[in-house]
C-alpha positions as CSV (number, residue, x, y, z in Angstrom):
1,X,27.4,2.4,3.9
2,X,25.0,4.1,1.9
3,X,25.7,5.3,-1.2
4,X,24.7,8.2,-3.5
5,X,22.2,5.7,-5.6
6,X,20.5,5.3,-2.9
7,X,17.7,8.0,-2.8
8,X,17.6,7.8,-6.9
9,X,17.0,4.0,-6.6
10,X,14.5,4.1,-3.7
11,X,12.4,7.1,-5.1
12,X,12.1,5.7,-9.0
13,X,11.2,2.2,-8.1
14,X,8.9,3.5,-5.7
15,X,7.3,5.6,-8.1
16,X,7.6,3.2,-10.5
17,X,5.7,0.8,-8.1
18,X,2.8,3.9,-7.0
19,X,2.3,4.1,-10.5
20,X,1.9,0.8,-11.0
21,X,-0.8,0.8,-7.9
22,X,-2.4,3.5,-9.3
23,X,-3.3,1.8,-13.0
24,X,-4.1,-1.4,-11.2
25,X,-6.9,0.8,-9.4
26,X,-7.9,2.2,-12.5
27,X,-8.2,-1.1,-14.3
28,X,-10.5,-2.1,-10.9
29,X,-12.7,1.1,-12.2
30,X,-13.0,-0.1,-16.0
31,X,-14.0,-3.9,-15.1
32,X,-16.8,-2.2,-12.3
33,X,-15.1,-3.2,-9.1
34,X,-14.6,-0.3,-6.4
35,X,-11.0,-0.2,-6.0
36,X,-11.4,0.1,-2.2
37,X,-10.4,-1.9,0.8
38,X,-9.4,-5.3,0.1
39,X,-9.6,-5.2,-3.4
40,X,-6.3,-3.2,-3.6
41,X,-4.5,-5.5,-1.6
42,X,-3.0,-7.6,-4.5
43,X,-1.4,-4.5,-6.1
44,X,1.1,-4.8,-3.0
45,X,2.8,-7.6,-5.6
46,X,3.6,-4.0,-7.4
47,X,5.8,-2.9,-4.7
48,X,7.6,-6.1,-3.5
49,X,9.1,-6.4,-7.4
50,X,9.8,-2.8,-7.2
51,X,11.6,-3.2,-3.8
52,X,13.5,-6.4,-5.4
53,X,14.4,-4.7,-8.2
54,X,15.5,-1.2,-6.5
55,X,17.9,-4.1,-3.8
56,X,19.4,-5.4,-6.7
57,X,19.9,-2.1,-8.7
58,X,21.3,-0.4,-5.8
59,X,24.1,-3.1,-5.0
60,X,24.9,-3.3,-8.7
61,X,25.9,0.5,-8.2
62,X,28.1,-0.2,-5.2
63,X,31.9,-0.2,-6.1
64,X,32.3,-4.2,-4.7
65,X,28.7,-5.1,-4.8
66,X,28.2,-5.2,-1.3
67,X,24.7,-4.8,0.5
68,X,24.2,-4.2,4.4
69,X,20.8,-5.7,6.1
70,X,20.3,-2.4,6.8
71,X,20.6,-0.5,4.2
72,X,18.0,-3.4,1.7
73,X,15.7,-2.5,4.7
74,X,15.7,1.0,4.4
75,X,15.8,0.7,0.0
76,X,12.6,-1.3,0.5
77,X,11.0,0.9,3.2
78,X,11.6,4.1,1.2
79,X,10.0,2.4,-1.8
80,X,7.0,1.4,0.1
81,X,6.6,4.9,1.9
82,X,7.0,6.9,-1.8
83,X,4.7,4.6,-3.6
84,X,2.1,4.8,-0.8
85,X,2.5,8.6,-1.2
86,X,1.6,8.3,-5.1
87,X,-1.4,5.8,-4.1
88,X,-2.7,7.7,-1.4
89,X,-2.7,10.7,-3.4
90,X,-3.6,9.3,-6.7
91,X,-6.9,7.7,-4.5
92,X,-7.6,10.8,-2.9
93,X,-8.3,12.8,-6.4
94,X,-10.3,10.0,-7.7
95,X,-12.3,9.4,-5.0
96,X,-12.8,13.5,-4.9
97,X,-14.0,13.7,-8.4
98,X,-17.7,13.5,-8.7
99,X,-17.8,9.3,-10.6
100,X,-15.5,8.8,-6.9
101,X,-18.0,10.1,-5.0
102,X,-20.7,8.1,-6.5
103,X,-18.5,5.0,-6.0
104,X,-18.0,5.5,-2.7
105,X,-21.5,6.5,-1.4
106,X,-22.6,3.3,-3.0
107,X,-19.8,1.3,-1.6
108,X,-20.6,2.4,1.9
109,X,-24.3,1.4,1.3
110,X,-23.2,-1.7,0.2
111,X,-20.9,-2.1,3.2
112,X,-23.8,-0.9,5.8
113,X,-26.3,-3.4,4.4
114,X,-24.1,-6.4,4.2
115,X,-22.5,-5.7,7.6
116,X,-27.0,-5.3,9.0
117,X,-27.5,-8.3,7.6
118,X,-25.0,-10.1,9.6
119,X,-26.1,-7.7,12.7
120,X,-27.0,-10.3,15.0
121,X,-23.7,-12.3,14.4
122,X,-21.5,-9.9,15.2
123,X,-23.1,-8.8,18.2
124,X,-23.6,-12.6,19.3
125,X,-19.3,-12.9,18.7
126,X,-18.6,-9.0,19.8
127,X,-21.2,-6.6,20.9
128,X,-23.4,-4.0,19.9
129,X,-21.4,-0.9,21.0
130,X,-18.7,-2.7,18.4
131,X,-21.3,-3.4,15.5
132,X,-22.1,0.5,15.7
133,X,-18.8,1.9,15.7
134,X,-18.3,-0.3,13.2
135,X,-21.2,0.8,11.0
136,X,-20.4,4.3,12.4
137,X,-16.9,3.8,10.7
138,X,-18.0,2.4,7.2
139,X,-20.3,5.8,7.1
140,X,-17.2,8.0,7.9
141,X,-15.5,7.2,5.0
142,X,-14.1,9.7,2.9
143,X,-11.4,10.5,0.0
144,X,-9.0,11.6,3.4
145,X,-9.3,8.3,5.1
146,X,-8.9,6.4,2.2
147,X,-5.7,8.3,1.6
148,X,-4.4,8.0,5.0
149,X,-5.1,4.2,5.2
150,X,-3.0,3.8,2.1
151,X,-0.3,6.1,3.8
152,X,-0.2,3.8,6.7
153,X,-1.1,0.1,5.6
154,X,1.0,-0.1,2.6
155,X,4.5,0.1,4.4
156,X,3.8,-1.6,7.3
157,X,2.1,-4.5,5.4
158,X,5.8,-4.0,3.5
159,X,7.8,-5.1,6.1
160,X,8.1,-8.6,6.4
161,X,9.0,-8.6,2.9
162,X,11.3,-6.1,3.0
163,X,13.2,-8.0,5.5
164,X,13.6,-11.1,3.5
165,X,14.3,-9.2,0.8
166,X,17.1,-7.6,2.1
167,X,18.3,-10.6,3.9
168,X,18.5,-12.6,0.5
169,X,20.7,-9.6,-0.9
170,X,22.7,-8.7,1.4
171,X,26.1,-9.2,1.7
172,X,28.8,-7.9,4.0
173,X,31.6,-5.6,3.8
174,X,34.7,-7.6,3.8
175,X,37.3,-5.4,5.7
């Protein structure tokens, strides 16, 4: 079922794709925007091309062109996982180096006084032991949690593409 492509595929087109993430964040840095939170969300269009292109790579290199659900899912998930790894990483030096620092102290007092301005809101629709974990959170920020978050929203947010990817590519083994 799988093949020896499989790991070269998954791993370059998820690098390829990190990569891509990565100069995407850096481009957020050159135009002023803090490449943080939501803002990164549209580099995910970075991985999804890489996944399609690593599915139809891969069953080009099998011997009769074939493609198991299963094995587009995994293609995709491995992409995913390797370029959140290159993200997460890449994210957690820049944010260590001194200009990330600076960026991310003032995004967290931007964060803190847009979310008090809204206090009474959120308390009215949630409560206030909610509102202060949630300021409590936005001031617990670091270059670790934004790694982590990257290591564990990127692949997951990955999935349902990843299965309609591989469904469109797949086809069976004929026996």
């Amino acid at each position: 079922m799988f093949n020896k492509t499989f790991w070269k595929n998954s791993l370059k087109f998820g690098a390829i794709a990190g990569i891509a993430c990565l100069g995407y964040s850096v481009v957020l840095d050159l135009i002023g925007i803090t490449p943080i939170s939501g803002k990164l969300f549209p580099s995910n269009i970075f991985i999804l091309i890489a996944s399609v292109l690593a599915v139809k790579s891969y069953r080009r290199n099998n011997p009769d062109e074939t493609l198991h659900f299963w094995e587009g899912l995994s293609l995709c998930f491995v992409v995913a996982l390797s370029a959140s790894i290159i993200v997460g990483g890449g994210l957690y030096l820049f944010y260590s180096t001194q200009h990330g620092q600076e960026l991310l102290a003032k995004f967290v007092v931007e964060a803190v006084k847009e979310y008090t301005t809204a206090r009474q809101q959120i308390i009215k629709e949630t409560n206030l032991e909610y509102f202060n974990n949630l300021i409590a959170g936005i001031k617990a920020i670091d270059p670790v949690s934004i790694a982590f978050t990257e290591l564990k929203q990127r692949p997951l947010i990955a999935i349902l593409p990843s299965i309609m990817i591989s469904l469109y590519y797949r086809r069976q083994y004929v026996k």
